[in-house]
Every structure is written in C-alpha cells, then in structure tokens.
mmCIF file of the N, C-alpha and C atoms, coordinates in Angstrom:
data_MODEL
# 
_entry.id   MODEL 
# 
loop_
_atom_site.group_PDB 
_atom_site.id 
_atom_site.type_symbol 
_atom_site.label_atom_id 
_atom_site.label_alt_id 
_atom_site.label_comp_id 
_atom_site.label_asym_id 
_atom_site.label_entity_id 
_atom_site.label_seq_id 
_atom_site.pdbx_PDB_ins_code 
_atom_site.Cartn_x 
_atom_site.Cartn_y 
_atom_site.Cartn_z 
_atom_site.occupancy 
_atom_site.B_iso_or_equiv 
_atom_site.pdbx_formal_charge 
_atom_site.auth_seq_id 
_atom_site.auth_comp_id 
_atom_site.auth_asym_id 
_atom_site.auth_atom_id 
_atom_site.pdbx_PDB_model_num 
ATOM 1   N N  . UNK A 1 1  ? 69.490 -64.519 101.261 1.00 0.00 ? 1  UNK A N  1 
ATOM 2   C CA . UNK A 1 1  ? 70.358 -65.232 102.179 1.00 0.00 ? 1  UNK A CA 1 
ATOM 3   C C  . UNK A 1 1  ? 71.727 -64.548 102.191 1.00 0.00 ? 1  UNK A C  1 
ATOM 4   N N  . UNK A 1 2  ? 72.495 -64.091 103.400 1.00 0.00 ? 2  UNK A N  1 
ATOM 5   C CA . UNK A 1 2  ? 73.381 -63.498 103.398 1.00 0.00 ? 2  UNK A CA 1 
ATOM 6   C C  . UNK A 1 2  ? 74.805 -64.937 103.235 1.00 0.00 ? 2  UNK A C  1 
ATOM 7   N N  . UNK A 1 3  ? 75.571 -64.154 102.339 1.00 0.00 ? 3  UNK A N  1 
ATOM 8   C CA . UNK A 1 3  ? 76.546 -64.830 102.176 1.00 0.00 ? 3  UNK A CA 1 
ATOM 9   C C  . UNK A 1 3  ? 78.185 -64.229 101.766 1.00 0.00 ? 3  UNK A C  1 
ATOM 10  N N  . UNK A 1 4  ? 78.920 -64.998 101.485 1.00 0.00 ? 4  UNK A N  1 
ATOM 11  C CA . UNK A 1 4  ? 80.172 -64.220 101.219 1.00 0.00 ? 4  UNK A CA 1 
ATOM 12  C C  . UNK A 1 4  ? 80.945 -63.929 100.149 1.00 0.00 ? 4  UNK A C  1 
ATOM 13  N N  . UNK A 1 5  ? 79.587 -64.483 98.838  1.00 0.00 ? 5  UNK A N  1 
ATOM 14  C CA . UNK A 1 5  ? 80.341 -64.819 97.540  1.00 0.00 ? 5  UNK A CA 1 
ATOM 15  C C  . UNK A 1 5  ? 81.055 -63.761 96.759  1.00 0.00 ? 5  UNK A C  1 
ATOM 16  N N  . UNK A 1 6  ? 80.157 -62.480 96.966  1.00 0.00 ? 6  UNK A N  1 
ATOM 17  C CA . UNK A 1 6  ? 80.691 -61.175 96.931  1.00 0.00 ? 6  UNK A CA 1 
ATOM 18  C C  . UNK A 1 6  ? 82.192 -60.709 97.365  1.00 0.00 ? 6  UNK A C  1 
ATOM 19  N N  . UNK A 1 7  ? 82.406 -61.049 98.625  1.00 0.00 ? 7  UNK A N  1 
ATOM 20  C CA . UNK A 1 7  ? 83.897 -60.934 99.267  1.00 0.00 ? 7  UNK A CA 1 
ATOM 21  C C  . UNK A 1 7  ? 85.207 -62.197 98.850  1.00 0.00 ? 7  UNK A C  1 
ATOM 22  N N  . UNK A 1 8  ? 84.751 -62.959 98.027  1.00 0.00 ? 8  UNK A N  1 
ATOM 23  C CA . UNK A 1 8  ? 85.415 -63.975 97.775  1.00 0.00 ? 8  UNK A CA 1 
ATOM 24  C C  . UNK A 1 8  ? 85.825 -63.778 96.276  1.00 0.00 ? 8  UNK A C  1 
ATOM 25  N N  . UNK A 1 9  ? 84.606 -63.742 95.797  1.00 0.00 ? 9  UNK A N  1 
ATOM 26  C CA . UNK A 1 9  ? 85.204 -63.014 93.996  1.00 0.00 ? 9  UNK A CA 1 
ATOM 27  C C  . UNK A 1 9  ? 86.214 -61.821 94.315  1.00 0.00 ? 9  UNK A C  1 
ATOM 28  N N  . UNK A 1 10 ? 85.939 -60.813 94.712  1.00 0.00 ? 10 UNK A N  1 
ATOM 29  C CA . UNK A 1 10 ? 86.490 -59.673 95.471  1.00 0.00 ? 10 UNK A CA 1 
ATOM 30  C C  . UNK A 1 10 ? 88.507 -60.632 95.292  1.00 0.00 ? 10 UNK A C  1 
ATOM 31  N N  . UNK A 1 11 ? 88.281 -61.318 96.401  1.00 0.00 ? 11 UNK A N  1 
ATOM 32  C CA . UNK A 1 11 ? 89.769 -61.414 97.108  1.00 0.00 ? 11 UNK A CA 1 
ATOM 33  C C  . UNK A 1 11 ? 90.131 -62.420 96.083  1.00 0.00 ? 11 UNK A C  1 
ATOM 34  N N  . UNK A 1 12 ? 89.681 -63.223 95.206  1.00 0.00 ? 12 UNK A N  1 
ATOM 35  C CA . UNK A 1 12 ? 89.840 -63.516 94.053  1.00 0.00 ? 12 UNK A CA 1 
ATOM 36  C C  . UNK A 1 12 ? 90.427 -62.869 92.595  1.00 0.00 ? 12 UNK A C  1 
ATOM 37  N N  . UNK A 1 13 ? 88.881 -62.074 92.445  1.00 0.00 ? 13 UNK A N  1 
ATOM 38  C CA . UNK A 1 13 ? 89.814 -60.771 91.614  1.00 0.00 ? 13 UNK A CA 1 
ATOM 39  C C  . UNK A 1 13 ? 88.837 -61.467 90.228  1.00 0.00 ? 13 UNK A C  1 
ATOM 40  N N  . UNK A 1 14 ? 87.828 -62.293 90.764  1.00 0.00 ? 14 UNK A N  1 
ATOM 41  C CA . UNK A 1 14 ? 87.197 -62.994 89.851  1.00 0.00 ? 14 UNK A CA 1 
ATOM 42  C C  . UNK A 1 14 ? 85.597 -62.066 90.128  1.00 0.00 ? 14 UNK A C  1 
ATOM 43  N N  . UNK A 1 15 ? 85.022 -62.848 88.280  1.00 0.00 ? 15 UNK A N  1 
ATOM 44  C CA . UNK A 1 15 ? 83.580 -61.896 88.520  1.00 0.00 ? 15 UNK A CA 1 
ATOM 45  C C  . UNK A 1 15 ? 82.193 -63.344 87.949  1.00 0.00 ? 15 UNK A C  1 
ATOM 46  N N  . UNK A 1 16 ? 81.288 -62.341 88.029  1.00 0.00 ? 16 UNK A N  1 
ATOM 47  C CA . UNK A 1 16 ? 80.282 -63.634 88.179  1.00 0.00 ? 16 UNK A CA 1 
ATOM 48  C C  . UNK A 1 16 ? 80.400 -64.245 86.949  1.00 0.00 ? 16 UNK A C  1 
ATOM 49  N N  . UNK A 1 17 ? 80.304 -63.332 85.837  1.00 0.00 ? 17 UNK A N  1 
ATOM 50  C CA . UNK A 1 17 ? 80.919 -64.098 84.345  1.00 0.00 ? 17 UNK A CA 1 
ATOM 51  C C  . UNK A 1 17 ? 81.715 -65.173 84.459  1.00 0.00 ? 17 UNK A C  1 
ATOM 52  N N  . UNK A 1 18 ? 82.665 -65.060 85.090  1.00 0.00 ? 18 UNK A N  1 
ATOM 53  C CA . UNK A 1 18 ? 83.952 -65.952 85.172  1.00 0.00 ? 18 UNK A CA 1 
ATOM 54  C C  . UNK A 1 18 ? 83.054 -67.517 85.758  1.00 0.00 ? 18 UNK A C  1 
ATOM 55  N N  . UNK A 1 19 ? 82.213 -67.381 86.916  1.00 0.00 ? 19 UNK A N  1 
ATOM 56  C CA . UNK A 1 19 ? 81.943 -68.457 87.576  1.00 0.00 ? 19 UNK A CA 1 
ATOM 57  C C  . UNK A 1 19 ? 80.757 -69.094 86.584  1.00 0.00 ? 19 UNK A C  1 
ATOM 58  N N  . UNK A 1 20 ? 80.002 -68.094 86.411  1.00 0.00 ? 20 UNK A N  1 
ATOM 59  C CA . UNK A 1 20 ? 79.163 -68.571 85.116  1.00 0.00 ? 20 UNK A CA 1 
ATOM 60  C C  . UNK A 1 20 ? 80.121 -69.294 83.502  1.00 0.00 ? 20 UNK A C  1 
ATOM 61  N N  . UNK A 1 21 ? 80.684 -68.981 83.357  1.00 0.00 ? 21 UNK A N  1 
ATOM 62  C CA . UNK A 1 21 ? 81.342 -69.717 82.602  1.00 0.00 ? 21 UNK A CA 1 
ATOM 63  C C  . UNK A 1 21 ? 82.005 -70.787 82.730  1.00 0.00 ? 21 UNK A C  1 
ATOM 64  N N  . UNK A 1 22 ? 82.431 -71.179 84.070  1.00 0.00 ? 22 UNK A N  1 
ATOM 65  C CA . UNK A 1 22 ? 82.702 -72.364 84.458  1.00 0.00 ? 22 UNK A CA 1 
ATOM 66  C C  . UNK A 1 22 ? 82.338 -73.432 85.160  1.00 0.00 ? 22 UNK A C  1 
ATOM 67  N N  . UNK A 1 23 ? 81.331 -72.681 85.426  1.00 0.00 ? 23 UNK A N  1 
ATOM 68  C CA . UNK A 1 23 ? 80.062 -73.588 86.283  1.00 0.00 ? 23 UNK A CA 1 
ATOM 69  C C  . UNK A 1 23 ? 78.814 -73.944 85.373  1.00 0.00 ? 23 UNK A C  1 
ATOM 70  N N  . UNK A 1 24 ? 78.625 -73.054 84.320  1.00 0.00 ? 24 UNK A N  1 
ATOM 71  C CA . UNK A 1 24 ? 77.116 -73.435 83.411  1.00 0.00 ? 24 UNK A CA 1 
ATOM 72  C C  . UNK A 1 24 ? 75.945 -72.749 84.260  1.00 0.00 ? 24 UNK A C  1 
ATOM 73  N N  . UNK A 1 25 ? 75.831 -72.428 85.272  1.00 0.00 ? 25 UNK A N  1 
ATOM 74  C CA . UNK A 1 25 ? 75.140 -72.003 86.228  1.00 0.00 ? 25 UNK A CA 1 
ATOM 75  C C  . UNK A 1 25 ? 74.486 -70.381 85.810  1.00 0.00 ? 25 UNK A C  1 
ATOM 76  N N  . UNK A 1 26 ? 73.508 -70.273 85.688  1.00 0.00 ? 26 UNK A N  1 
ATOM 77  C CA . UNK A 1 26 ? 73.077 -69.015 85.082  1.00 0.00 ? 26 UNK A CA 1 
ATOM 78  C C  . UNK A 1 26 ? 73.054 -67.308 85.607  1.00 0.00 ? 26 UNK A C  1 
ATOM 79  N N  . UNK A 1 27 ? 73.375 -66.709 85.146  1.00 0.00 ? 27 UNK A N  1 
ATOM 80  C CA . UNK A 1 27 ? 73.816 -65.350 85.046  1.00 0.00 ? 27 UNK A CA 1 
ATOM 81  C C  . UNK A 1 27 ? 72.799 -64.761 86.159  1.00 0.00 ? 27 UNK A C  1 
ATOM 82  N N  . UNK A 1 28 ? 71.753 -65.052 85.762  1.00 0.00 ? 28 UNK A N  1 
ATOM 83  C CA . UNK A 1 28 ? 70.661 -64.572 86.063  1.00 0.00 ? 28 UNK A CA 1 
ATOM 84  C C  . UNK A 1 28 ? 70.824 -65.315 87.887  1.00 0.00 ? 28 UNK A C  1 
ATOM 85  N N  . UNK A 1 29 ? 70.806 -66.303 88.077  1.00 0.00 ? 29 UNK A N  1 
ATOM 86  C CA . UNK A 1 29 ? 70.839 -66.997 89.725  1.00 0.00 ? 29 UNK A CA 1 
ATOM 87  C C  . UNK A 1 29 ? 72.327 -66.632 90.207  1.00 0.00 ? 29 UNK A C  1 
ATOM 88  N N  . UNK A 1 30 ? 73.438 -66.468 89.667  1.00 0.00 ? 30 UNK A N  1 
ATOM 89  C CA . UNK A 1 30 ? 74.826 -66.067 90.336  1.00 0.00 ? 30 UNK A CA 1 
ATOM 90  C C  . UNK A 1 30 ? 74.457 -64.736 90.816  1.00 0.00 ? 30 UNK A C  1 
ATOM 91  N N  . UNK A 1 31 ? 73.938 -63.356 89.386  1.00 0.00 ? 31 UNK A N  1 
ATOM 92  C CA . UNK A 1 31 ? 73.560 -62.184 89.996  1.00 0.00 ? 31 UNK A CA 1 
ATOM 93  C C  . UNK A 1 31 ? 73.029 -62.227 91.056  1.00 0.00 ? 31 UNK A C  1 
ATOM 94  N N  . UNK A 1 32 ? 71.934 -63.105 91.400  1.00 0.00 ? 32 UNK A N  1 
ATOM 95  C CA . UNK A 1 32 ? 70.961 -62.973 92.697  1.00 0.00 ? 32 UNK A CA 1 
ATOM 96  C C  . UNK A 1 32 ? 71.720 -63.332 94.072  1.00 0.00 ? 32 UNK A C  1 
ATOM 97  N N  . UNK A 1 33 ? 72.172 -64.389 93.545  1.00 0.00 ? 33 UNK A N  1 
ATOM 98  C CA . UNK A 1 33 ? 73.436 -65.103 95.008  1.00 0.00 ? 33 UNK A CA 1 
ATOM 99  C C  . UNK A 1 33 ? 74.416 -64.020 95.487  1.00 0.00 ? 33 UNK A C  1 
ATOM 100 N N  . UNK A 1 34 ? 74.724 -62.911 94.578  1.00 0.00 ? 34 UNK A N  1 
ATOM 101 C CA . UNK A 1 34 ? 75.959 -61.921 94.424  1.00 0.00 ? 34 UNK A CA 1 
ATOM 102 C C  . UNK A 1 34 ? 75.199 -61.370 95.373  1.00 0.00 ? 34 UNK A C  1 
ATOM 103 N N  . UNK A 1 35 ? 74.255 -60.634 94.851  1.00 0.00 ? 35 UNK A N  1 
ATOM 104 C CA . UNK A 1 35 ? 73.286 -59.528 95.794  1.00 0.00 ? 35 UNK A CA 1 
ATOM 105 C C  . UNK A 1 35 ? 72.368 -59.889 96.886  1.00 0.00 ? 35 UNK A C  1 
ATOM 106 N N  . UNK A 1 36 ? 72.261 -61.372 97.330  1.00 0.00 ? 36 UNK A N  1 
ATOM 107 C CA . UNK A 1 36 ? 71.673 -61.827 98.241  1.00 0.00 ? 36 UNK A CA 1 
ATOM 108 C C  . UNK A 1 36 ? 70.309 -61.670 98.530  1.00 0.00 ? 36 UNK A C  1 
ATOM 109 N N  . UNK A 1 37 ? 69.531 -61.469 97.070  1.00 0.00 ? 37 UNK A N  1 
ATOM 110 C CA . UNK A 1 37 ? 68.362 -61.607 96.657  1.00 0.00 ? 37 UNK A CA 1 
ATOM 111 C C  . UNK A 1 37 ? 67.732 -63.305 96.649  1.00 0.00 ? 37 UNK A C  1 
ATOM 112 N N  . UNK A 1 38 ? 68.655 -64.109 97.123  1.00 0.00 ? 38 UNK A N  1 
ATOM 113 C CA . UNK A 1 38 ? 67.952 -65.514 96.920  1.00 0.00 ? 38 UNK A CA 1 
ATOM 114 C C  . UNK A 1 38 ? 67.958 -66.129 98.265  1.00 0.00 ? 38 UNK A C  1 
ATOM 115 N N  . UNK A 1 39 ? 66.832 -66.104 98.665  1.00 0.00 ? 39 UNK A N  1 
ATOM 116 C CA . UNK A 1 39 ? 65.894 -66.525 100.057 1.00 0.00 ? 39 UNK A CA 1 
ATOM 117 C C  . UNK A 1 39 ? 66.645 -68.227 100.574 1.00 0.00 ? 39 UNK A C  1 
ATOM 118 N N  . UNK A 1 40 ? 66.726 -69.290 99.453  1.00 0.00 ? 40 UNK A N  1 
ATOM 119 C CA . UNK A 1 40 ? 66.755 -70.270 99.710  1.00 0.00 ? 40 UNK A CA 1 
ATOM 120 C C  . UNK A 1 40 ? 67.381 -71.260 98.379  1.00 0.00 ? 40 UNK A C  1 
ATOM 121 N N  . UNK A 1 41 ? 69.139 -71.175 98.079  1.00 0.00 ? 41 UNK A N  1 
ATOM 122 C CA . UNK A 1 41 ? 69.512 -70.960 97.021  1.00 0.00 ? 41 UNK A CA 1 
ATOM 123 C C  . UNK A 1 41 ? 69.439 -72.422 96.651  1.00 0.00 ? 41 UNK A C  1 
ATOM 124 N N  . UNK A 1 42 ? 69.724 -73.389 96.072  1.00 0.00 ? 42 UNK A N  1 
ATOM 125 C CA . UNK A 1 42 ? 69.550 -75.004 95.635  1.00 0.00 ? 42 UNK A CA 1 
ATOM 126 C C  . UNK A 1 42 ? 70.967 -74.951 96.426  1.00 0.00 ? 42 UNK A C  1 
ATOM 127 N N  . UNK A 1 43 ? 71.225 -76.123 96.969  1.00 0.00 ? 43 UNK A N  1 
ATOM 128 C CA . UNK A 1 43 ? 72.455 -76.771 97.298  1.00 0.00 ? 43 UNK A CA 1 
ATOM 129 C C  . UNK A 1 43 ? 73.383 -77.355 96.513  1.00 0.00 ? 43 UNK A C  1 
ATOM 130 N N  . UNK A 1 44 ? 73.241 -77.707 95.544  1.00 0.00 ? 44 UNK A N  1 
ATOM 131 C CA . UNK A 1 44 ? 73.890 -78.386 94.095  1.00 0.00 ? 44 UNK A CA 1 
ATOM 132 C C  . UNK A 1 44 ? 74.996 -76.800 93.800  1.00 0.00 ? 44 UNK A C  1 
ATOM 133 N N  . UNK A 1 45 ? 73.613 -75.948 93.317  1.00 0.00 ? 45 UNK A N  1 
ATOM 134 C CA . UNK A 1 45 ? 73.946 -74.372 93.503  1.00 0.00 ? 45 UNK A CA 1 
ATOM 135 C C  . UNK A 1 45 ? 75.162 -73.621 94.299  1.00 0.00 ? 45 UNK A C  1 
ATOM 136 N N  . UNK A 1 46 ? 75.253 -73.821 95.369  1.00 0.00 ? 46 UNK A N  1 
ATOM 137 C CA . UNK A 1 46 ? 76.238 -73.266 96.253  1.00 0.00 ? 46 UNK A CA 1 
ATOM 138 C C  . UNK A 1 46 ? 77.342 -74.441 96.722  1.00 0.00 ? 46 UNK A C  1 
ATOM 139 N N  . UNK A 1 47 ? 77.208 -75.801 95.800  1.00 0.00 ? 47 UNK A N  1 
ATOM 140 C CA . UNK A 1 47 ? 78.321 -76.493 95.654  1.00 0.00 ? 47 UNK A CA 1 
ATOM 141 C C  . UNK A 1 47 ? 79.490 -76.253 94.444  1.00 0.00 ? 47 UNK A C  1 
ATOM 142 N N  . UNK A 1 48 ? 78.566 -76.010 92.847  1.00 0.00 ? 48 UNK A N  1 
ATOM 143 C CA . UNK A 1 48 ? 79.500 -75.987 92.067  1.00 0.00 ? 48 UNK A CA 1 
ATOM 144 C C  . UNK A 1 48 ? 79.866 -74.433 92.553  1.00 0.00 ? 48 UNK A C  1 
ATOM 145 N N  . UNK A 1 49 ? 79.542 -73.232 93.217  1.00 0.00 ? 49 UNK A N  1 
ATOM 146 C CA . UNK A 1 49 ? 80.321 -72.653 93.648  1.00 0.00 ? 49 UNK A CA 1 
ATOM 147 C C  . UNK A 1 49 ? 81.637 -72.442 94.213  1.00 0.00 ? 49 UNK A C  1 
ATOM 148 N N  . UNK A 1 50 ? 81.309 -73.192 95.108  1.00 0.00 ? 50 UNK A N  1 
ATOM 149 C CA . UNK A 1 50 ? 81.856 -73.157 96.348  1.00 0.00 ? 50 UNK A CA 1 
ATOM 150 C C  . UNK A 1 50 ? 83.373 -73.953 95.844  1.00 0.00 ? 50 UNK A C  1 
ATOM 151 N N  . UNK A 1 51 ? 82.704 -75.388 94.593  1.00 0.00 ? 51 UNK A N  1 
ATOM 152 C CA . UNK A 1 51 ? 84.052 -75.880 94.694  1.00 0.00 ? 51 UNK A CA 1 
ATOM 153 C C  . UNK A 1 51 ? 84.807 -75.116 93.569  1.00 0.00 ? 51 UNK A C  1 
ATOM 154 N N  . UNK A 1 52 ? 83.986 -74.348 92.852  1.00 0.00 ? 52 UNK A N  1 
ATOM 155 C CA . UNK A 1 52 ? 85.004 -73.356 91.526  1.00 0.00 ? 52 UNK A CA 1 
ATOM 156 C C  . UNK A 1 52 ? 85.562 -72.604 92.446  1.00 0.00 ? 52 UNK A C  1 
ATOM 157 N N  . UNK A 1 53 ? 85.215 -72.022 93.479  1.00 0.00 ? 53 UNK A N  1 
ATOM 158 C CA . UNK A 1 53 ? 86.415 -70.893 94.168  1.00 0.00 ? 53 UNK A CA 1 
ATOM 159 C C  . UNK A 1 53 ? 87.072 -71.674 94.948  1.00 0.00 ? 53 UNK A C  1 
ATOM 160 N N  . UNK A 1 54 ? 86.856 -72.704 95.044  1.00 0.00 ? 54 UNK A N  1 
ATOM 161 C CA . UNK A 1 54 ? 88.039 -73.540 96.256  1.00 0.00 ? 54 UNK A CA 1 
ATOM 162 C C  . UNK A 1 54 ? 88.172 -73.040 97.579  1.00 0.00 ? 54 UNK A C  1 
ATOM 163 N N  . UNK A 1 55 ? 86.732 -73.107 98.001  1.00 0.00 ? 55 UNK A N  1 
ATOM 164 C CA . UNK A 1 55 ? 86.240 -72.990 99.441  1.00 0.00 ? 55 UNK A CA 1 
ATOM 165 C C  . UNK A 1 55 ? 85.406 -73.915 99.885  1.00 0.00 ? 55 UNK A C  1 
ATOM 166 N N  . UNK A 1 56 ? 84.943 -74.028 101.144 1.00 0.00 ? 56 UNK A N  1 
ATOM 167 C CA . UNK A 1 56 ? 84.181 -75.012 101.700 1.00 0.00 ? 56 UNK A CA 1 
ATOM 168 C C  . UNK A 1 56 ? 82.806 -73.729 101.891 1.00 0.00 ? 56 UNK A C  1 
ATOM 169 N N  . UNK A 1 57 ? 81.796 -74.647 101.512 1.00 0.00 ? 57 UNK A N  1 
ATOM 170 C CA . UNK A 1 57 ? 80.419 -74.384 102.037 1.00 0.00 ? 57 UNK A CA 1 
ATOM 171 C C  . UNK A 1 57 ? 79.889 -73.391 102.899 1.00 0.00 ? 57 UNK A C  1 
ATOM 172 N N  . UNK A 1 58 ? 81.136 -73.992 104.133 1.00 0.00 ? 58 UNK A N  1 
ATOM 173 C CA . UNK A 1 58 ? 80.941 -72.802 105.691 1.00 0.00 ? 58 UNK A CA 1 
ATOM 174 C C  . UNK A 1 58 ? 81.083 -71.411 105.003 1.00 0.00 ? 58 UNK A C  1 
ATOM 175 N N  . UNK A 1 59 ? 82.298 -71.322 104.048 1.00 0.00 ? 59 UNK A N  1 
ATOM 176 C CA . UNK A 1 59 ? 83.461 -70.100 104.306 1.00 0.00 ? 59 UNK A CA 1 
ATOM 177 C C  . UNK A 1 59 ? 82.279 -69.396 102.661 1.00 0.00 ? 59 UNK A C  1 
ATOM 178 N N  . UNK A 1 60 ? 81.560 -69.881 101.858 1.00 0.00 ? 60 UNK A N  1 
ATOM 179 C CA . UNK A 1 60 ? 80.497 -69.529 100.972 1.00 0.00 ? 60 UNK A CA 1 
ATOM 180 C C  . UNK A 1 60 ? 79.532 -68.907 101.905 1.00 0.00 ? 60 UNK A C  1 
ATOM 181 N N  . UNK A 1 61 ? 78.632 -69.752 103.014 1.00 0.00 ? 61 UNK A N  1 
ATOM 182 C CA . UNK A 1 61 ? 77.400 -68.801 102.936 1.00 0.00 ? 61 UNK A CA 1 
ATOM 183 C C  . UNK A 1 61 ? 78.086 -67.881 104.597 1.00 0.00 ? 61 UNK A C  1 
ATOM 184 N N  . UNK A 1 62 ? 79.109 -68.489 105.304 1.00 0.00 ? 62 UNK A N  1 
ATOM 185 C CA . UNK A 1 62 ? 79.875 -67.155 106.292 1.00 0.00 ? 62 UNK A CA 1 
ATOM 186 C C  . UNK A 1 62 ? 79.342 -68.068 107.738 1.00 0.00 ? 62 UNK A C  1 
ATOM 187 N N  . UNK A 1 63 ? 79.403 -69.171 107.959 1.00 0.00 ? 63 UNK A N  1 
ATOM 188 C CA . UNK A 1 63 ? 79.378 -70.266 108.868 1.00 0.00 ? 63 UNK A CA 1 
ATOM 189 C C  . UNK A 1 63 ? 80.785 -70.366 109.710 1.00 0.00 ? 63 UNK A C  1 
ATOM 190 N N  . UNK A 1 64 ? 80.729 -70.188 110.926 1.00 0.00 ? 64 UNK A N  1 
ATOM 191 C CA . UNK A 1 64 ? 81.920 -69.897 111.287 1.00 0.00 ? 64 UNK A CA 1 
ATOM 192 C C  . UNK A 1 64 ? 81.796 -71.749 112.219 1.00 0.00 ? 64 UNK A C  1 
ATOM 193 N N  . UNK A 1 65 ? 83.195 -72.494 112.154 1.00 0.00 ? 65 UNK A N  1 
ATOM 194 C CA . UNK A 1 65 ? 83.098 -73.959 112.921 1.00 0.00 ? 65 UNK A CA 1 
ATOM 195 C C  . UNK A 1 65 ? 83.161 -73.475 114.211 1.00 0.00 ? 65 UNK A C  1 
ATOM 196 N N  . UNK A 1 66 ? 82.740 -74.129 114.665 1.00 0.00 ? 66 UNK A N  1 
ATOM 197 C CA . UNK A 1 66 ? 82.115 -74.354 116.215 1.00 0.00 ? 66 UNK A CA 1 
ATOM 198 C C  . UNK A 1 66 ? 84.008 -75.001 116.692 1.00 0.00 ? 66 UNK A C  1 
ATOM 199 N N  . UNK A 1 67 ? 84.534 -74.499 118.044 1.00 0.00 ? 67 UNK A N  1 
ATOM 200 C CA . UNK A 1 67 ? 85.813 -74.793 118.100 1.00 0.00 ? 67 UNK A CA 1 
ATOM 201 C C  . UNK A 1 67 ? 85.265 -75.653 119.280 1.00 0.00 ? 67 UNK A C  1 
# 
C-alpha cells in the first residue's frame, strides 16, 4: 500500500526505531509499512502511527480532502 510514512519520518528527522519505541508496534510491520510491502495494513496500525507523528490518517497513507 503506497503511503507517506517514509516522507514524514524524513521531514521529521525521525526513524522507525523511534516509532517502534513509542508505539510498541513491531519492527518487523513498521519496516514493511516503511517500504510499502503491506497490502492491507490493520487500522489500529496506521492510527498509533499516525497519532505518534501528529498527522491525520489522510496526510499517513497520501489522501488528498476533496475541496
């Protein structure tokens, strides 16, 4: 699944360690989310993300709002 978590650690300056350590969320499923090896990621999943980098959902998997 293409997403933006890559460009967000990036403009962060943060790495998957970092989110894994503060999320509990495993090394092994962040790597995959990083590289967009995961087809259909859990939603729980791309929440404690989303709210450790202090983004919304859209701006995680690259959902642009409808104006």
């Amino acid at each position: 699944m293409e997403n933006n978590f890559r460009v967000i650690l990036a403009k962060q300056r943060k790495t998957v360690a970092d989110v894994h350590e503060a999320t509990g969320l495993s090394k092994y499923t962040l790597t995959n989310f990083f590289y967009e090896r995961t087809k259909n990621p859990e939603l729980l999943t791309m929440l404690k993300i989303s709210d450790y980098l202090g983004v919304g959902l859209d701006e995680l998997i690259g959902i642009e709002k409808a104006r």
